[in-house]
C-alpha positions as CSV (number, residue, x, y, z in Angstrom):
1,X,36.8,-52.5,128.2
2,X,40.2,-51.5,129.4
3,X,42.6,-53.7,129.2
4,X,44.4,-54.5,125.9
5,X,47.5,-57.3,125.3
6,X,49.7,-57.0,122.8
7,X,51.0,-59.9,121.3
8,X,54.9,-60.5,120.4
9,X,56.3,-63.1,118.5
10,X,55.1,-66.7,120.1
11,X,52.3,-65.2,121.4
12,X,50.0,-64.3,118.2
13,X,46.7,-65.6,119.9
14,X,45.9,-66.0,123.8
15,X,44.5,-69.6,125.3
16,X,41.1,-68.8,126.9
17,X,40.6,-66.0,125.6
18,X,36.4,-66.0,125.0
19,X,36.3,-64.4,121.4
20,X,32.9,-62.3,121.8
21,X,34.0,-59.8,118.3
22,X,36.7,-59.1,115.9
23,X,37.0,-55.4,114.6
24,X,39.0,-53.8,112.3
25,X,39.3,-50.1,113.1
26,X,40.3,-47.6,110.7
27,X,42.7,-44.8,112.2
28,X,44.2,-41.3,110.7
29,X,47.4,-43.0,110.5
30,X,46.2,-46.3,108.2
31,X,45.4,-49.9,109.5
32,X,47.0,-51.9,112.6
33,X,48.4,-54.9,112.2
34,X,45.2,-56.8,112.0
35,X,41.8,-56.9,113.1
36,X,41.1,-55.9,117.3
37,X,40.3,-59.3,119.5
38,X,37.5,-58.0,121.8
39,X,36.4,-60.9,124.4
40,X,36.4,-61.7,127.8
41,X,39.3,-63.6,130.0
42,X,39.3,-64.5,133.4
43,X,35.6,-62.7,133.5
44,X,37.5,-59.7,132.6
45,X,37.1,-57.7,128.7
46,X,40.4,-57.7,127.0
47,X,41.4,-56.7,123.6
48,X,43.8,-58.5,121.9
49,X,46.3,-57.7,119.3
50,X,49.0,-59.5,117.6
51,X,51.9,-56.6,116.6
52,X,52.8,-58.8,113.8
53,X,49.5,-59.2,112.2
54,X,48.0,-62.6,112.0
55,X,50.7,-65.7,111.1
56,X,53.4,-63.2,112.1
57,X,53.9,-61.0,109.1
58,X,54.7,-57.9,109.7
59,X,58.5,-57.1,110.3
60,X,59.5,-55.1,113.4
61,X,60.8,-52.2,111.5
62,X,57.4,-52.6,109.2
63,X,54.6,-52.5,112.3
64,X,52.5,-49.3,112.1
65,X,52.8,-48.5,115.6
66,X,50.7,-45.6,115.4
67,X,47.5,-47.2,114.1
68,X,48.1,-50.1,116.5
69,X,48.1,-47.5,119.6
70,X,45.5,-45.5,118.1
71,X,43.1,-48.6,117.2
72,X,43.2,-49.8,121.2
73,X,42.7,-46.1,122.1
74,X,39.3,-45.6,120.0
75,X,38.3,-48.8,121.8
76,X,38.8,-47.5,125.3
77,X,41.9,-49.3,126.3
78,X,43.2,-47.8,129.1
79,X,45.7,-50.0,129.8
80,X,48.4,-52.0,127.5
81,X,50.3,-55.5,128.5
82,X,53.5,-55.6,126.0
83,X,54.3,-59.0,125.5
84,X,57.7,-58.9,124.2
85,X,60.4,-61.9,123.0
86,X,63.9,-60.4,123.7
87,X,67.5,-61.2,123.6
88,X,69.7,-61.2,127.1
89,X,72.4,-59.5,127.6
90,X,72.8,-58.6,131.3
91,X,73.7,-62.1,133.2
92,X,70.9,-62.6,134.8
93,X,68.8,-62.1,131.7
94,X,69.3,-66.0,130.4
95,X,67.0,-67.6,128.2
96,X,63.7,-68.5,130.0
97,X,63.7,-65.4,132.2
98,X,60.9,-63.6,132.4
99,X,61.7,-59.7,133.1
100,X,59.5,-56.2,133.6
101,X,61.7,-53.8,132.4
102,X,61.6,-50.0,134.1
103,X,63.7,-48.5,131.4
104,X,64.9,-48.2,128.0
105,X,67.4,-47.3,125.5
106,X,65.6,-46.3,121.9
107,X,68.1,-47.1,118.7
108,X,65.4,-47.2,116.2
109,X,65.3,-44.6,113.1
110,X,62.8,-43.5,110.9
111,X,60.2,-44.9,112.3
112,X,57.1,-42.4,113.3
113,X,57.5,-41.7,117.0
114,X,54.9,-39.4,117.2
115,X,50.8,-38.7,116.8
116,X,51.7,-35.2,116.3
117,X,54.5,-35.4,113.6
118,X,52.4,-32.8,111.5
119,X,50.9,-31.2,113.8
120,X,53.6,-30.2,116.3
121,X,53.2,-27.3,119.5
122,X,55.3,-26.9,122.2
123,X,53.4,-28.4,124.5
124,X,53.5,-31.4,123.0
125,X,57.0,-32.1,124.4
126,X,55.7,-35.0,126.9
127,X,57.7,-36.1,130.2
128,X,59.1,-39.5,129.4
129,X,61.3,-40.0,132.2
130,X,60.4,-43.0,133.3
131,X,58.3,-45.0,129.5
132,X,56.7,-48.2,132.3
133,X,53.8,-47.2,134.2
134,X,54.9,-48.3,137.7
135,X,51.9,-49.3,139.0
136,X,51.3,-51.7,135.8
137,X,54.9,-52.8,136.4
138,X,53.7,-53.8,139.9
139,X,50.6,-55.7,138.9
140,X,52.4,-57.9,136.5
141,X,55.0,-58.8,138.8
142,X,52.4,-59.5,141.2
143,X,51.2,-61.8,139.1
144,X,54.1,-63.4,138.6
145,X,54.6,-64.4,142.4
146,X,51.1,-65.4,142.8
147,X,51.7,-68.2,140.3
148,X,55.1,-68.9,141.1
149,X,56.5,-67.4,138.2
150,X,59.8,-66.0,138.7
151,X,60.2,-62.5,136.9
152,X,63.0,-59.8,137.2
153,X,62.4,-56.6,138.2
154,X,63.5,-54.1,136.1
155,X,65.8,-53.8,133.5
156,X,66.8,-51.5,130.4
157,X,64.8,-52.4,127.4
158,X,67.5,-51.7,124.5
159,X,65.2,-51.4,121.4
160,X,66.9,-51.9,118.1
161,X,65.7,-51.2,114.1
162,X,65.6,-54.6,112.7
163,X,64.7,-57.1,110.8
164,X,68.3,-58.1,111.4
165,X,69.6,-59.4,114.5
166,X,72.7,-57.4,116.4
167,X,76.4,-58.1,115.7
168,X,78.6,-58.9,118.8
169,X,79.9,-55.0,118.7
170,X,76.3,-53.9,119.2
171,X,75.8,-55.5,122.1
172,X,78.7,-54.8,123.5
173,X,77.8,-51.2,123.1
174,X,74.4,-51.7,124.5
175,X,76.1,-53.2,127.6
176,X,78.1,-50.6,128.2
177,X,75.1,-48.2,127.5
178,X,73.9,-50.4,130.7
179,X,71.2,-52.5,128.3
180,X,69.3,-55.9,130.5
181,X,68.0,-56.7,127.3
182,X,67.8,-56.4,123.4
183,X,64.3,-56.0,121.2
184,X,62.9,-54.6,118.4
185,X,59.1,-53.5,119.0
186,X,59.7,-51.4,122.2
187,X,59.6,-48.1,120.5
188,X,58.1,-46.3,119.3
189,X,54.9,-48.1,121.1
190,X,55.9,-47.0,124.5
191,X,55.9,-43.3,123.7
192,X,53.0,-43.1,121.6
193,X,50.6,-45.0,124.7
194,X,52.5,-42.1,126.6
195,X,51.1,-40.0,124.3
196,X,47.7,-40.4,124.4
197,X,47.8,-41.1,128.5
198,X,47.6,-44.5,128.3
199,X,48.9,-46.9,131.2
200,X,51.8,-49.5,129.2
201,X,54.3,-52.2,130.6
202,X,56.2,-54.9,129.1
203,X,56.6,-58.3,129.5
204,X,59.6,-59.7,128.2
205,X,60.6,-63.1,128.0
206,X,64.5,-63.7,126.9
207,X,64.4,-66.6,124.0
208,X,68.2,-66.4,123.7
209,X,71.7,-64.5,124.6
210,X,72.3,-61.6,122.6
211,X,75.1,-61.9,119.8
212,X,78.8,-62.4,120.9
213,X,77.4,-63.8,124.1
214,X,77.9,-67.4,123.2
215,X,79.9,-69.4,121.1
216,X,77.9,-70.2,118.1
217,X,75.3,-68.6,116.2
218,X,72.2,-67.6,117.0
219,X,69.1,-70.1,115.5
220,X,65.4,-69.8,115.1
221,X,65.4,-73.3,115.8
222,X,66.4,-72.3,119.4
223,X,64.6,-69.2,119.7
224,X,61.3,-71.0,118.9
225,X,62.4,-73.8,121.6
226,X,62.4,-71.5,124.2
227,X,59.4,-69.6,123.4
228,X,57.5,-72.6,123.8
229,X,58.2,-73.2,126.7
230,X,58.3,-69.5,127.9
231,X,54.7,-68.4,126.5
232,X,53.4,-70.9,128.9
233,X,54.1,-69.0,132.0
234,X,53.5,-65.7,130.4
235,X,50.1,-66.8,129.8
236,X,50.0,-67.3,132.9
237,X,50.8,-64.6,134.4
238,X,48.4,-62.8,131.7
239,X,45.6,-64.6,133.1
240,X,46.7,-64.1,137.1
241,X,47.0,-60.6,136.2
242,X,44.1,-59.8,134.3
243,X,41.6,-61.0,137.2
244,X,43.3,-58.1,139.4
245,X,42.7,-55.4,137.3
């Protein structure tokens, strides 16, 4: 058992997944978002977590990042698949795109970033130069173009507090920071997999332009639209992907 997905908003259970046991796993640093998935897909043993918890109730700025990392960790997962709903800001990040990003921007606070927060040593100041594990980066896109889905390449991840959406001036400074893309959940979760040496990419699917973008204001109505259709190929690619690893 290596391989574990975690689920962003629209994708809160995965199609085909063969349900075999569902765990909850105490950690040192309280409960995930809900109980561990453990099952088979593709012939292949995946664990499954929704970051939100089940019926999408926990708030970005709310997820216990650490007892999610931690949980898939005690399980053996050596390997994470981020699924990730994102706003676009670069031009070639319009809704429906799929994207692998290789970088990212962190504009979170107080949030835990760390497994070591009280228990710090010097050595505990970890190489993050590059958050994607390149070779998982690689596999996904893979994936993409043997199903003919169509995925970008890279891309700054620009990961922001929430609940709230960004205002226009945000982005603006996130573009000029050189940001592909806007999202919530990014960090801490990609540091703390870095942290305990486990393998972690993102999938990120754009579900609208980022504020000040377009003219009009930004609905759930069309948000959900396009992650309907979206999830589709990302499920896709989830399934193409998971029989190669």
């Amino acid at each position: 058992m290596t391989i574990a997905i975690i689920g962003g908003t629209g994708l809160s259970s995965l199609a085909g997944l063969d349900i075999m046991e569902q765990r909850n796993v105490d950690t040192p640093f309280g409960k995930p978002s809900c109980v561990l998935s453990i099952g088979e897909l593709q012939g292949q043993s995946v664990v499954f977590l929704p970051r939100h918890g089940n019926g999408h109730t926990v708030p970005p700025h709310k997820v216990n990042y650490r007892a999610n990392i931690w949980a898939l960790h005690a399980m053996g997962v050596d390997k994470i698949i981020a699924v990730a709903a994102v706003g676009g800001i670069r031009d070639d990040m319009s809704p429906s795109v799929l994207a692998v990003p290789d970088q990212i921007i962190d504009y979170t606070y107080g949030r835990e970033q760390s497994f070591f927060s009280d228990d710090f040593t010097a050595d505990k100041h970890i190489d993050f130069s590059y958050p994607y594990d390149e070779t998982l980066r690689q596999a996904i896109l893979q994936a993409g173009k043997d199903t003919s889905v169509n995925m970008v390449d890279g891309g700054c991840y620009g990961a922001t507090q929430g609940p709230r959406l960004e205002t226009a001036a945000e982005i603006k400074r996130m573009a000029q920071d050189g940001c592909a893309m806007v999202g919530m959940t990014g960090m801490p979760e990609a540091y703390l997999a870095r942290e305990l040496n486990i393998a972690y990419a993102t999938c990120a699917l754009m579900v609208n332009w980022a504020a000040g973008l377009t003219s009009g204001t930004i609905t759930m109505a069309q948000i959900e639209h396009t992650l309907a259709e979206g999830m589709e190929q990302v499920k896709q690619v989830l399934a193409e992907l998971i029989q190669t690893q």
